[in-house]
C-alpha positions, 0 to 999 in steps of 0.5 A: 236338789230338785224332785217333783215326784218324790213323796219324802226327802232323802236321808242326807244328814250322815254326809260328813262334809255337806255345808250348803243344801238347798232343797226345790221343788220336791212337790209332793212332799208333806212334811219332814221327819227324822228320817231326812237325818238318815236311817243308818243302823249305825248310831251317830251323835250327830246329823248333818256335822257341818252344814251351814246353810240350809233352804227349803224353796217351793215344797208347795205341799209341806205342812211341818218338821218335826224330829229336829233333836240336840244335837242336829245340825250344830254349824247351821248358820242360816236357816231359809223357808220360801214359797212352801204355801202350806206350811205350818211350824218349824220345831224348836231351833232353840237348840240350833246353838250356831244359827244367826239368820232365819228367814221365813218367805211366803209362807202364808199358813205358818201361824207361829214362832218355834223356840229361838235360840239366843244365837239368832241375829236376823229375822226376816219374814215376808209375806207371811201374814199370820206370822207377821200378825203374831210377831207384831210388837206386843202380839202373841210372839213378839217376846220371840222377836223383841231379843233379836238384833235385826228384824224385818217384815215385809221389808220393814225394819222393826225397832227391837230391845235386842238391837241394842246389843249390838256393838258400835263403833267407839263414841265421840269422846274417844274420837276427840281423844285422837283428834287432841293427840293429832293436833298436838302433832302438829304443833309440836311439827309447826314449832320446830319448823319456826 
């Protein structure tokens, strides 16, 4: 969805069915608000119900978001802000339950993490100096950042407590266990042969 002239986003959170929205080159927006979640008079619990994906791409003029509330976007998964030079913070995603991948791309003003929630698997941040300053282990943000599985700056993978806590494939005793058990196989085959 593009539109250079509008000032302010569409109210889009009340489509039921919505899974993916990429919003570009809306230039002359500032910020995002409550508003963006829709302005019915019909009160509903939940905003923007199924979506997935959401991407906020060359807004060369938005500073913030703010009026992210509970129980908004509950199936987010991937969470994108690229090329919005102006840019300064996201609200709290703590309460984004589902999200597993956020990435943050030439954002060069933003000066600090939101809330994360313990969903979170990837971070990725590129050019974005003032936030790779703070999430820099042992930095202002780096609590944020050490729980996160994966993370990634400027193309640099970063060693954090959280990947650790990914699953691996079973070690090597277990591989032994099926190695012993393939080779009595073949000498309990190779005795009835002789």
């Amino acid at each position: 969805m593009k539109c250079p002239s509008c000032e302010i986003l569409p109210a889009l959170g009340e489509l039921q069915t919505l899974k993916t929205l990429v919003i570009e080159e809306f230039s002359s927006v500032t910020a995002v608000d409550r508003c963006f979640c829709g302005t019915s008079s019909v009160t509903t619990d939940v905003y923007f119900p199924s979506l997935e994906s959401l991407t906020f791409k060359k807004l060369v003029k938005l500073q913030n978001w703010t009026g992210l509330e509970v129980n908004d976007m509950p199936r987010l998964r991937i969470l994108k802000i690229e090329n919005c030079p102006e840019f300064i913070n996201l609200p709290s995603l703590k309460n984004l339950t589902s999200l597993v991948e956020l990435k943050i791309e030439r954002c060069p003003t933003m000066i600090s993490l939101p809330e994360l929630p313990p969903s979170l698997e990837s971070l990725k941040i590129r050019e974005s100096n003032l936030l790779k300053d703070r999430c820099a282990i042992e930095c202002e943000d780096w609590k944020k950042v050490d729980c996160i599985p994966y993370v990634e700056i400027d193309d640099t993978r970063i060693p954090t407590s959280g990947a650790n806590n990914v699953p691996t494939l079973p070690t090597r005793p277990h591989q032994n266990i099926v190695y012993q058990l393939f080779l009595d196989v073949i000498d309990d085959h190779l005795g009835s042969v002789v």
